[in-house]
N, C-alpha and C positions, 0 to 999 in steps of 0.2 A: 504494500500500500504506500501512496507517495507520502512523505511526511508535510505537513501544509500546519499553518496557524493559525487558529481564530483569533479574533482582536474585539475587544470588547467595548463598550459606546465610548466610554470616555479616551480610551484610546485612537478612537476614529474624530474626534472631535479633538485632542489635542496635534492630531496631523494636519488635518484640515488647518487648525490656527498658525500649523508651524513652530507648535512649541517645544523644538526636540530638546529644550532646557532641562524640559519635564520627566525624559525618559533614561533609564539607567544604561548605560554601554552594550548590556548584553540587548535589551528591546530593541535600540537600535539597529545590532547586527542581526536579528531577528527578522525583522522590517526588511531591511536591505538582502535577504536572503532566502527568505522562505516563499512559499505561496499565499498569499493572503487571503481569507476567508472572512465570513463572516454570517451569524445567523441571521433570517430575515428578522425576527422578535428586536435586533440593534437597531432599523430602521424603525421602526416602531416604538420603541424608548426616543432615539432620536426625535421624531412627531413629539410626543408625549412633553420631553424640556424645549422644544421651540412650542408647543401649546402654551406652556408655563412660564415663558421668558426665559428659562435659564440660559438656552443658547439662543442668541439672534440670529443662525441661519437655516434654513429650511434641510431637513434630510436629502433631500434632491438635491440638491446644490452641492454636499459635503459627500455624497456619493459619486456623484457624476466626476467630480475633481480628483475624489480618492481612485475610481475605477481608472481614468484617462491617465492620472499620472503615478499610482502605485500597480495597476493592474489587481486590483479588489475583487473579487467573485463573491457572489451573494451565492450561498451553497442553497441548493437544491434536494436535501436530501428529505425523505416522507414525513411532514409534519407527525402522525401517530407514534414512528419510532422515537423521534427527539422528545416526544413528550414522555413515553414508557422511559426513555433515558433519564430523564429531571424528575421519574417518579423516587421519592426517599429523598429528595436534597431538602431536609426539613429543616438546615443548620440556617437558613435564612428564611426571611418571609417576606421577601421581594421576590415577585414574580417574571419580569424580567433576566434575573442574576441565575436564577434556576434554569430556567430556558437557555439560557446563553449555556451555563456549565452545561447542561443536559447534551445540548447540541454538541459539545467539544468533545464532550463523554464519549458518545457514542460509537466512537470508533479510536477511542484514545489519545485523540489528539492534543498540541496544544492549545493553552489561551493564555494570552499575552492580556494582563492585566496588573493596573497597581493596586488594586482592590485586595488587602487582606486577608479579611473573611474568605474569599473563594480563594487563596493562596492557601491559607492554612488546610482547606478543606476538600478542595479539588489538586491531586498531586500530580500532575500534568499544566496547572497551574503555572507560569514563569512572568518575573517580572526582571 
C-alpha cells in the first residue's frame, strides 16, 4: 500500500496562510514529501469556522490553492467504513476529530497534526 498522509483542518489552514512558523521540521519534511490526503469531514469543519468567523476564507478557496499548489487529494474512500473506523474513539467528543482519526485509521495511515489529544491517542498520529 502507498504510504500517503492525512492533514488535518488546522493544518490545511495554516498552509493556506503560509504559516510554516507554525510547523515542526519533521511536518515540514512530511509536507514536502509524502502524498497529501485529506478527509472530506476537513472540508466541512472548514465551512463550519468560516460559518463562525474563525477563519475568513471560504473552504473553496483554501482547497483549490492547496490542491493547485501542494497536489491535495480529497480521499474517496466509502463513507460507512471510515465511520465503523471512528466507531470507539470515545477519548474525544468532537465529532469532527473522530472522523478525521477514523479516516487515517482505517488503513493505518498517517495524520499530520498538532493537536495533542489525537497524538496521545491515535499512534500513527505525527506532528
Amino acid at each position: 500500500m502507498e504510504t500517503v498522509i492525512y492533514l488535518d483542518t488546522h493544518v490545511l489552514v495554516w498552509l493556506y496562510e503560509k504559516r510554516l512558523d507554525l510547523f515542526t521540521s519533521r511536518a515540514k519534511g512530511l509536507i514536502d514529501t509524502e502524498p497529501l490526503f485529506l478527509s472530506p469531514i476537513v472540508i466541512r469543519e472548514m465551512d463550519y469556522l468560516h460559518e463562525s468567523k474563525r477563519i475568513l476564507v471560504s473552504s473553496r478557496r483554501i482547497l483549490s490553492y492547496l490542491q493547485k499548489k501542494l497536489g491535495l487529494t480529497i480521499c474517496d474512500k466509502p463513507f460507512p467504513e471510515i465511520i465503523n473506523s471512528a466507531r470507539g474513539l470515545s477519548w474525544t467528543r468532537d465529532p469532527f476529530d473522530r472522523v478525521i482519526v477514523g479516516h487515517a485509521r482505517l488503513h493505518e495511515n498517517r495524520l499530520l497534526t498538532k493537536d495533542e489529544q489525537i497524538r496521545k491517542h491515535y499512534r500513527h498520529a505525527v506532528w
